[in-house]
LUMLUM-622450 format. One record per residue: x, y, z of N, C-alpha, C in turn; residue in three letters. Coordinates in steps of 0.001 Angstrom, whole numbers, padded with zeros to 6 digits, always signed. Layout:
BEGIN
XYZXYZXYZala
...
//
This chain:
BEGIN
-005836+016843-036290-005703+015696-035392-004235+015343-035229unk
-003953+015435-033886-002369+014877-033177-002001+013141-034120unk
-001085+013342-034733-000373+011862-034983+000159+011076-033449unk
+000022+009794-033303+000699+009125-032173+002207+009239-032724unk
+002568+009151-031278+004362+009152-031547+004539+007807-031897unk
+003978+006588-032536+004002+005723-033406+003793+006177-034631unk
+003314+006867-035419+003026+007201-036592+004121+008275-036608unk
+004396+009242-035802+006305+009888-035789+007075+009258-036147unk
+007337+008270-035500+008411+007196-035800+008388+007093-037066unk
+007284+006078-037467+007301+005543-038699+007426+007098-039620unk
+007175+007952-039770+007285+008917-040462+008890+009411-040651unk
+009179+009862-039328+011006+010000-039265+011837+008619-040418unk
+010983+007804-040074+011879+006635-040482+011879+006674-041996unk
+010882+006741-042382+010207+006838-043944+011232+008042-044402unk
+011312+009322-043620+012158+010435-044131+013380+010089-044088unk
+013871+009521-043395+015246+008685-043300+015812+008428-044799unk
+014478+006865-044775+015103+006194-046165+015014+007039-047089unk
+014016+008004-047887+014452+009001-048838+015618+009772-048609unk
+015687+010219-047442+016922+011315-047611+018323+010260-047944unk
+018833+008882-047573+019862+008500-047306+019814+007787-048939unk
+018723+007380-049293+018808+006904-051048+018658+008316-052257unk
+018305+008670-051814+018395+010025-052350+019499+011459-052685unk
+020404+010590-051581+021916+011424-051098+022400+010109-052018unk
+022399+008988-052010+023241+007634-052342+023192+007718-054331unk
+021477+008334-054905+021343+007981-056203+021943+009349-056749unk
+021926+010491-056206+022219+011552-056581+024102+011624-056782unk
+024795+010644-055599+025581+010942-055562+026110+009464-057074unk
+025866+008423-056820+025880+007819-057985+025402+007897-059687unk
+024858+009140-059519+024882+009864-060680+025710+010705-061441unk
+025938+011636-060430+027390+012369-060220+028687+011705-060508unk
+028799+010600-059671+030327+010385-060429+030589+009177-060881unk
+029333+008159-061012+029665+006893-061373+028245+007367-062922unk
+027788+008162-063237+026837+008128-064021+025636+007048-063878unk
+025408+006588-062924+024176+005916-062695+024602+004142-062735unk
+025637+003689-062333+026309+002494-062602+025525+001456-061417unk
+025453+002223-060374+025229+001544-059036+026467+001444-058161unk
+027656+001962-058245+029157+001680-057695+029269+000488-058039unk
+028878-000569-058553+029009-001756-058672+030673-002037-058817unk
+031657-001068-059358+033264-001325-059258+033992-000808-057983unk
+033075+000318-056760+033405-000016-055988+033270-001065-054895unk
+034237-001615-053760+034119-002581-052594+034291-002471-051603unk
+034047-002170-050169+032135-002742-050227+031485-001354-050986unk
+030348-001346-051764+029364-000960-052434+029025-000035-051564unk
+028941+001461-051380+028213+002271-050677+026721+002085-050153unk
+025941+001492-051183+024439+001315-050993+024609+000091-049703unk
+025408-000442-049348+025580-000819-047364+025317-000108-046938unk
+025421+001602-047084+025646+002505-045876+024328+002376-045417unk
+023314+002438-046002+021657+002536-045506+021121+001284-044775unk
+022047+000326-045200+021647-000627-043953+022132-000690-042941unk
+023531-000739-042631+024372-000135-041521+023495+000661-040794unk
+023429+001903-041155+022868+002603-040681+021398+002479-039795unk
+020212+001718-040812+019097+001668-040583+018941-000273-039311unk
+019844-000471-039701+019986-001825-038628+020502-001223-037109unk
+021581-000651-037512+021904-000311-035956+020843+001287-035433unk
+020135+001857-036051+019190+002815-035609+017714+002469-035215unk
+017491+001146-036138+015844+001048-035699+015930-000395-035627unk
+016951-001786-035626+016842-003593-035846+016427-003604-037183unk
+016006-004592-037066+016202-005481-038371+015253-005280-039157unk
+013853-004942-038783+013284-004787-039611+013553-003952-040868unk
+013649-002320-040057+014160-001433-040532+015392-002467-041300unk
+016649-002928-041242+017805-003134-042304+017052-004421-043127unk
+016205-004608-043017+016097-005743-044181+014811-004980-045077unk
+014535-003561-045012+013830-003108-045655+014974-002419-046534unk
+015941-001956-045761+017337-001059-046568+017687-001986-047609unk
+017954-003561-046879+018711-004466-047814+017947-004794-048737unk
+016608-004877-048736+016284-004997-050204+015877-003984-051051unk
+015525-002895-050645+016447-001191-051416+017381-001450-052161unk
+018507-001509-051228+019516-001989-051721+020005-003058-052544unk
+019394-004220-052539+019289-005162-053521+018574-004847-054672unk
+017613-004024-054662+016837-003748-056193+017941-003230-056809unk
+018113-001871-056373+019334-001004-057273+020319-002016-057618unk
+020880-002540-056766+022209-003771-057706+021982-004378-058284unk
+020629-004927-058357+020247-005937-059350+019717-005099-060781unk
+019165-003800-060751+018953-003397-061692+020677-002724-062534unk
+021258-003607-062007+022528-002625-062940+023198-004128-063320unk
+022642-005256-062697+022960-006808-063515+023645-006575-064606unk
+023634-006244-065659+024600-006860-066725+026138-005624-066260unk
+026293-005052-065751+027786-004379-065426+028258-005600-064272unk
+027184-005821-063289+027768-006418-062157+028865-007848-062822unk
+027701-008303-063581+028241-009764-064060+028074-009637-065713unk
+028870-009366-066602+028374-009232-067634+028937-009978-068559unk
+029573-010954-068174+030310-012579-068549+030397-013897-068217unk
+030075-014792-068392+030346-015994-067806+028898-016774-067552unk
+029329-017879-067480+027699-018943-067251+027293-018697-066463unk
+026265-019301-066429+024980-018817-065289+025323-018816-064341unk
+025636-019851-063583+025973-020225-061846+026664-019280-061538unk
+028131-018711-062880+028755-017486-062006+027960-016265-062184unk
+027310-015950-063207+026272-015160-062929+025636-014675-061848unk
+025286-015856-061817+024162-015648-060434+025111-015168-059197unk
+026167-016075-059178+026727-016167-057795+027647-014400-057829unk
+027689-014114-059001+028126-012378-058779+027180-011498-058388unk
+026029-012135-058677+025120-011042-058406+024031-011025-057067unk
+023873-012633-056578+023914-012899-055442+024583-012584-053991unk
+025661-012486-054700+026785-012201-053247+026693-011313-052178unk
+026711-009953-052935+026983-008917-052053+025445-008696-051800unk
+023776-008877-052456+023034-008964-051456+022775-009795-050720unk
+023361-011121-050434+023379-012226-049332+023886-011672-048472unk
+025199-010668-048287+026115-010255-047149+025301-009174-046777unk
+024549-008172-047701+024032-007323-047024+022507-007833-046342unk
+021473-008817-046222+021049-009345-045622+021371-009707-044719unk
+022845-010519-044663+023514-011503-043411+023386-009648-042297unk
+024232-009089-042791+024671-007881-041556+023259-007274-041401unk
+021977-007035-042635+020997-006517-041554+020689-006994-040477unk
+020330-008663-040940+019788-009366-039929+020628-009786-038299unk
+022384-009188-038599+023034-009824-037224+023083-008208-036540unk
+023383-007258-037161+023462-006089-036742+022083-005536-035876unk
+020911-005708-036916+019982-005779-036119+019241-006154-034956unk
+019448-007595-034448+019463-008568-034239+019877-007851-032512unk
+021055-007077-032995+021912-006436-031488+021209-005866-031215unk
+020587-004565-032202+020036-003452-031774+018760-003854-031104unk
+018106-004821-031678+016484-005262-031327+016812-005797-029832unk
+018166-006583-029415+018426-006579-027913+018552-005591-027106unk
+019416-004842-027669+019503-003729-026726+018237-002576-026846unk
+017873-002709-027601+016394-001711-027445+015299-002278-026247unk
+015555-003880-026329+014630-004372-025267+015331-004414-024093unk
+016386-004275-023960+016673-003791-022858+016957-002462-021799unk
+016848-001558-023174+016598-000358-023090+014971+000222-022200unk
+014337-000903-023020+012607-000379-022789+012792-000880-020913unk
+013323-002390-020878+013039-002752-019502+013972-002350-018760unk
+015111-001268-018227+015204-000334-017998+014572+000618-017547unk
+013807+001140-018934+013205+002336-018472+011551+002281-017592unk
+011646+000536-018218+010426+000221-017047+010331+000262-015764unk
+011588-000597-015044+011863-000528-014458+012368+000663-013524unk
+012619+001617-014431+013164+003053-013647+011521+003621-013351unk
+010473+003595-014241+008960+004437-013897+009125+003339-012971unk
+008538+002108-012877+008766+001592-011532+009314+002003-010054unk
+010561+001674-010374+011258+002122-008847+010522+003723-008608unk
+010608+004517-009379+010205+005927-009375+008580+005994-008411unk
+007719+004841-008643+007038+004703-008272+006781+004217-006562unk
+008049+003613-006854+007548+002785-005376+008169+003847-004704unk
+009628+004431-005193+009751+005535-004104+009038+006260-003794unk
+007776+006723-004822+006995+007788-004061+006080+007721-003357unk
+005463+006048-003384+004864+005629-002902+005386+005149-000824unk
+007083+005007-000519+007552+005076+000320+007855+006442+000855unk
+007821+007296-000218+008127+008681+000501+006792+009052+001320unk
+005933+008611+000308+004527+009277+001096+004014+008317+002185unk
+004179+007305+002110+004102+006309+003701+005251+007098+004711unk
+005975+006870+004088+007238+007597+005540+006347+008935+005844unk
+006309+009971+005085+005393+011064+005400+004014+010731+006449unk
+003743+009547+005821+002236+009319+006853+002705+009027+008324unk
+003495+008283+008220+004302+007485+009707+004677+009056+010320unk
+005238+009923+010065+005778+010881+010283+004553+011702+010967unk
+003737+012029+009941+002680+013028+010471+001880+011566+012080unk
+001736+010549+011373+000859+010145+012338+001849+009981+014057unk
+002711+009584+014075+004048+009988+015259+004022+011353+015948unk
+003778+012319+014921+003435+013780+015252+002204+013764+015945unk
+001254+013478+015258-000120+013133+016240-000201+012408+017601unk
+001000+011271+017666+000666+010617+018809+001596+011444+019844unk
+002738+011763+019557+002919+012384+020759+002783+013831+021285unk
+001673+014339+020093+000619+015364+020602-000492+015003+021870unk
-000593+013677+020776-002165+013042+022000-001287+012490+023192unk
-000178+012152+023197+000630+011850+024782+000597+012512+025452unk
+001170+014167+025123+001131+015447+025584-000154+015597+026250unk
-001054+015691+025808-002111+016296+026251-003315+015273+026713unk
-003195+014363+026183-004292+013280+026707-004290+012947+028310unk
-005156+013156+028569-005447+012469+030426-005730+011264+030587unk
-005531+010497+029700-005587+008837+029519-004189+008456+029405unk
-003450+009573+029276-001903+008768+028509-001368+007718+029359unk
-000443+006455+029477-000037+005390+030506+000521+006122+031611unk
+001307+007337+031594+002084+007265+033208+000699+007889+033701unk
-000050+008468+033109-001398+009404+033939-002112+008047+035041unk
-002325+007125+034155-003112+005872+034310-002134+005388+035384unk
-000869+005300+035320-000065+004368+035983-000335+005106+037734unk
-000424+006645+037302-000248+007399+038613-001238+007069+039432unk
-002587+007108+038755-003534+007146+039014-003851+005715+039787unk
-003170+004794+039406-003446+003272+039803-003112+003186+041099unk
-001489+003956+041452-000979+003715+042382-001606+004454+043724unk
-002231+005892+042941-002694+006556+044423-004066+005765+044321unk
-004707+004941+043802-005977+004279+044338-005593+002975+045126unk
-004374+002141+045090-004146+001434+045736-003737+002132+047188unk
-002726+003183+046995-002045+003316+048438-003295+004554+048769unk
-003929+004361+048540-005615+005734+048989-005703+005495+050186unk
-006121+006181+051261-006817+005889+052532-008497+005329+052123unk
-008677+004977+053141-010207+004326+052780-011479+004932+052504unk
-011331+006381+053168-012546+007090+052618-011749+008416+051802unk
-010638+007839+051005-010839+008458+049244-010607+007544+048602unk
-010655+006826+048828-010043+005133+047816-011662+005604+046919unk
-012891+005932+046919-014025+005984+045959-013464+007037+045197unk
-012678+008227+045108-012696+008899+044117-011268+008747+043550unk
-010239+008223+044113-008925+007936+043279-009208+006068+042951unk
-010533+005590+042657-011087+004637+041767-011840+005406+040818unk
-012492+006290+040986-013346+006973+040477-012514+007544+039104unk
-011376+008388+039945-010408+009016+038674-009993+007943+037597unk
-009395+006724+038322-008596+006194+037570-009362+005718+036568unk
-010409+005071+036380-011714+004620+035613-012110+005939+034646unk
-012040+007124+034742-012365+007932+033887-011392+008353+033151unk
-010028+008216+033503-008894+008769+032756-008471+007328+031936unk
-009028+006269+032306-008322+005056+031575-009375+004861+029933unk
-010712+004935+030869-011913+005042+029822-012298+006158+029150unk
-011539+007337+028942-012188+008252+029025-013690+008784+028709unk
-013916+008536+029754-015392+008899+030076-015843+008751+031695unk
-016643+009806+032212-017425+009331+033043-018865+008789+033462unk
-019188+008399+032505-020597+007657+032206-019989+006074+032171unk
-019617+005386+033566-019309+004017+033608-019940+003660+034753unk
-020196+002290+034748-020664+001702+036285-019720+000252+036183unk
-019228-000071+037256-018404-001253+037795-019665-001656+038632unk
-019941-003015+038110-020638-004209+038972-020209-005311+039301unk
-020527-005670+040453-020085-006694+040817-021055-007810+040612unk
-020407-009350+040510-021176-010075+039886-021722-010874+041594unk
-022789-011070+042183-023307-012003+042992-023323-013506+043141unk
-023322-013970+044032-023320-015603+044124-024695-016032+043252unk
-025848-015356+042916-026697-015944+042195-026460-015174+040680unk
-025059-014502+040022-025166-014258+038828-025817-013281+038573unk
-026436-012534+039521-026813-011148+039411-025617-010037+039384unk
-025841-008834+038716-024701-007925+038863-025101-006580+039659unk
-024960-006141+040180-024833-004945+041031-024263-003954+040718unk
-024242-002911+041336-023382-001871+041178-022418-001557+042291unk
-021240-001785+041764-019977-001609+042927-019475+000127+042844unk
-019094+000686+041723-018790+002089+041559-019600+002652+040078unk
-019453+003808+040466-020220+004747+039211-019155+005445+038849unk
-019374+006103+037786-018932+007330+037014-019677+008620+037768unk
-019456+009823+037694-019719+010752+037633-021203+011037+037136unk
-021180+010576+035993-022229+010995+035385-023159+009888+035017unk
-023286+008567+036086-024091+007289+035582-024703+006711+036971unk
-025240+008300+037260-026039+008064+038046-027527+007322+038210unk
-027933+007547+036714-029119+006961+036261-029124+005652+035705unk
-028053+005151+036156-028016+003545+035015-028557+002829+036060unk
-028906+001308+035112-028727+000287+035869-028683-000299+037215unk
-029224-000193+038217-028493-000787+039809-028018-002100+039529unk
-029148-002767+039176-028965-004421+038662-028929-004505+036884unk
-027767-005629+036597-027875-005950+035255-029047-007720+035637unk
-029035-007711+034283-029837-009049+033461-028550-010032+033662unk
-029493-011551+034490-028440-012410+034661-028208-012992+032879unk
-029245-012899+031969-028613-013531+030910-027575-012464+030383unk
-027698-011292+030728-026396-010424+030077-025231-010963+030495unk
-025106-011141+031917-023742-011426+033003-023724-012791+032018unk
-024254-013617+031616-024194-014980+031465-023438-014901+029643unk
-024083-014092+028901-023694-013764+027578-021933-013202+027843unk
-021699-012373+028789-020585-011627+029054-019401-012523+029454unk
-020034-013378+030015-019190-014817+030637-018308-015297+030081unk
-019248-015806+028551-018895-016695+027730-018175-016061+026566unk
-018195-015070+026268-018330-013894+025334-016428-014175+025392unk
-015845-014069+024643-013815-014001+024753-013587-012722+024680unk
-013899-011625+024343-013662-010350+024015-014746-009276+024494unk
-014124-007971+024765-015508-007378+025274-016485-007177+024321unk
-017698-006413+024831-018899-006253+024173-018641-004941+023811unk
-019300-004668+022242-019254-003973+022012-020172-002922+020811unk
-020782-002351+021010-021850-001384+019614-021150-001464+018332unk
-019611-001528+018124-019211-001557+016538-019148-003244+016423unk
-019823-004024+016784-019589-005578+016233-021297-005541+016276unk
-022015-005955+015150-023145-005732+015211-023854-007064+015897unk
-023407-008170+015808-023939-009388+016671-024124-008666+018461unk
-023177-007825+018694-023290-007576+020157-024209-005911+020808unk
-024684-005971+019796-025358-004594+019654-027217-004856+020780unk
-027420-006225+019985-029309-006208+020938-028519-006691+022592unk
-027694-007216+022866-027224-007881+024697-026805-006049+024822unk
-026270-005084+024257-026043-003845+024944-027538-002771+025061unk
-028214-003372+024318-029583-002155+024135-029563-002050+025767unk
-030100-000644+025962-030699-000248+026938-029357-000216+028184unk
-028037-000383+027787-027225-000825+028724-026086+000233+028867unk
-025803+000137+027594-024454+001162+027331-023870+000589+025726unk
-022412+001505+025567-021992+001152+024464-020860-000343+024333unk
-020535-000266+025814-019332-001500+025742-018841-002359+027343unk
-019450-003529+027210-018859-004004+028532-017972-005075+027979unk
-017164-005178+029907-015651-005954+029493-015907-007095+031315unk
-016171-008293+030817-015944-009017+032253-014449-008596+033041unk
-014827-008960+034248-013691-008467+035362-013594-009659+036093unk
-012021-010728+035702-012240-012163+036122-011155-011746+037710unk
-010978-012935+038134-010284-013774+039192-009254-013996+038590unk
-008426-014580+039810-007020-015702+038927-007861-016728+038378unk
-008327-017479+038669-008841-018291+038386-009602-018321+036925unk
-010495-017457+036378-010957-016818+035640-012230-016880+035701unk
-012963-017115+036924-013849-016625+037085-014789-015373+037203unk
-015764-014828+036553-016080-013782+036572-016525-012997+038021unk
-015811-011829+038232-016506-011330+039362-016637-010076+039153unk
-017168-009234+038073-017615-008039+037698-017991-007808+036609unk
-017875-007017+036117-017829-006242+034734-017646-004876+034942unk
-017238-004571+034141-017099-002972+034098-018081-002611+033046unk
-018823-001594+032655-020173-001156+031245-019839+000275+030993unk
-019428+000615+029802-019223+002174+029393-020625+002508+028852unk
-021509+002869+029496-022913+003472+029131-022641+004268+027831unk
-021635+005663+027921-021549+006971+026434-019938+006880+026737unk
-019968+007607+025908-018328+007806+025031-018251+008359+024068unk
-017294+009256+023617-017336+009905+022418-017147+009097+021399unk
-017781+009748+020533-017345+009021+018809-016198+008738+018661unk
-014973+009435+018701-013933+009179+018443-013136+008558+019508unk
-013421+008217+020384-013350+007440+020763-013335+005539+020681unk
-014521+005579+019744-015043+004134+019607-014752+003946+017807unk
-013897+002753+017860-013022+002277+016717-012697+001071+016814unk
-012094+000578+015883-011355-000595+016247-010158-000923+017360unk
-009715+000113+017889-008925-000057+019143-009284+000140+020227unk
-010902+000251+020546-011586+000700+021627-012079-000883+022099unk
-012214-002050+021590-012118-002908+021980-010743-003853+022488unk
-009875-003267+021949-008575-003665+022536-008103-002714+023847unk
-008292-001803+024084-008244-000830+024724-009143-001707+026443unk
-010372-001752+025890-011152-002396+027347-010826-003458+027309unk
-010201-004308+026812-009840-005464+027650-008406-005247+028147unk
-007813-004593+028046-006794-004150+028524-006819-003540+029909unk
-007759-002732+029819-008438-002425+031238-008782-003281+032157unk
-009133-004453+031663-010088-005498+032210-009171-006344+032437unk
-007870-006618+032413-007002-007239+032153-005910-006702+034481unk
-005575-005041+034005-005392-004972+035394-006220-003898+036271unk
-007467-004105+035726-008611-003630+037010-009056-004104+038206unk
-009141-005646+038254-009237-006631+038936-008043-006520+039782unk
-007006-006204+039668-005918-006047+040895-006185-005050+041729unk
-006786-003845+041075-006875-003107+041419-008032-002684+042509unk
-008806-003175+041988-010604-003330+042635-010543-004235+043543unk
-011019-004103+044669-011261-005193+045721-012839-005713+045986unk
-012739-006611+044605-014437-006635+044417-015073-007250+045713unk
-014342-007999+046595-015086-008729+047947-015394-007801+049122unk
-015012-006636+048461-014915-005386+049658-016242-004845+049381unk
-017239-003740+050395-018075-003155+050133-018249-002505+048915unk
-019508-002630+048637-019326-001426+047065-019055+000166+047588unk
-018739+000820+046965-018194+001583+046789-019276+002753+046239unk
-020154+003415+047028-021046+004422+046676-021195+005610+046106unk
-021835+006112+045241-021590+007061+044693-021847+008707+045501unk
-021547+009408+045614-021237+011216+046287-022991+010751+046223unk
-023749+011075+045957-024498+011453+046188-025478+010753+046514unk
-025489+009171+046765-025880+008562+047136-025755+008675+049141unk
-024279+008884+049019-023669+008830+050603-024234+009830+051082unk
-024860+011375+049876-024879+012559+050868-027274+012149+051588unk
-027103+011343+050695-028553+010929+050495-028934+010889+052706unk
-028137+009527+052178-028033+008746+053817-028168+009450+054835unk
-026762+010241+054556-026699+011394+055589-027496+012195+056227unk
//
């Protein structure tokens, strides 16, 4: 079983203090015969607190210093081996009071700067973090920019397509003004499964233009639909589930078509549409439409018949 690199520590540390008292008694054997240096000043047996204060704080040096205080005290009668008590004491007191004082101030540093060491290095996994967390957003922005002006490229909805499209249905002659309306409505919506109705003096809706392919819808809508659509601030739509039973049987998304005034005088209804298509920006999208269709549409004008209705007549 793996030791935690907490139980390392403490282990290194433990090997520490043997090796550095062990170098200290061996060597005070050797040439002081086991005295304690007590005649040298300062006393070597400091070195292990020195040492162990500024390597690990205080704890670590006030474990050295009283190491270190046993051994001096066990050599008491050399340290002080004359005089009354008080000086007694106060000889033999001394130098472990000072070596306490320096574990505890020496340490004291180290235990600061270790904590500032740690928050540092917190702070560095941090930042480390958020940069990668900004690298990979910039990456997303990047790829998704790449995507859009792929879909600019190639989309038949893109704005100047739409813009073109607006202008040749306004300046159209009168019998193509139905299919450069026709275009512009399928490249804005993409889809041609739409019907534009117009709304009647009794609140009935009609059909002013079709799609291509919505031939089978609707002629007349439901005046409570026109009436729900009225009141409604935003278009209708299949991903808001409150507006899902007013579309049954209708389509996936209608958008009123006001006046200056803001009176209603149409709607536009996207019967189908692709999936990907329909999102959360597919409702911002049709009212946007709905916003300059109405300039565009001359709802007081005849409706506007569909190809195969006209070839019907004929």
């Amino acid at each position: 079983m793996m030791r935690s690199p907490h139980w390392k520590r403490r282990l290194r540390v433990v090997a520490e203090f043997v090796l550095l008292y062990g170098a200290l008694l061996g060597a005070d054997w050797l040439v002081t015969g086991g005295s304690g240096f007590v005649t040298l000043s300062p006393n070597p047996y400091g070195l292990p607190i020195l040492v162990m204060a500024l390597a690990y704080g205080t704890e670590a040096g006030l474990v050295a210093a009283m190491l270190s205080t046993a051994v001096w005290l066990s050599h008491g009668e050399q340290v002080a081996p004359t005089g009354d008590y008080l000086e007694r004491l106060l000889g033999l007191s001394l130098t472990p009071l000072m070596w306490f004082v320096m574990a505890t101030a020496i340490g004291e540093v180290t235990n600061i700067r270790t904590r500032s060491l740690r928050r540092l290095r917190r702070d560095r996994q941090a930042a480390a973090g958020d940069a990668a967390r900004l690298d990979r957003a910039y990456q997303d922005l990047v790829d998704a920019n790449r995507a859009l002006q792929v879909r600019l490229a190639i989309d038949t909805a893109s704005p100047g397509r739409v813009i073109a499209l607006a202008a040749a249905a306004i300046s159209a002659p009168i019998d193509q003004r139905r299919t450069a309306l026709r275009d512009l409505l399928t490249a804005a919506t993409r889809t041609d499964d739409f019907t534009c109705y117009r709304v009647e003096p009794d609140q009935t809706a009609r059909v002013w233009l079709r799609g291509t392919a919505a031939g089978a819808r609707p002629v007349v809508l439901p005046k409570a639909f026109v009436h729900q659509l009225d009141r409604a601030a935003d278009p209708l739509s299949v991903t808001t589930a409150e507006d899902r039973p007013l579309l049954a049987d209708i389509g996936v998304a209608a958008a009123a078509l006001r006046g200056a005034d803001g009176t209603i005088m149409g709607c536009l209804v996207i019967h189908r549409t692709g999936f990907a298509t329909m999102g959360s920006h597919s409702s911002a999208e049709l009212a946007e439409i709905a916003t300059w269709l109405p300039q565009v549409l001359d709802l007081g004008a005849q409706p506007v018949a569909p190809a195969a209705s006209r070839a019907g007549r004929g």
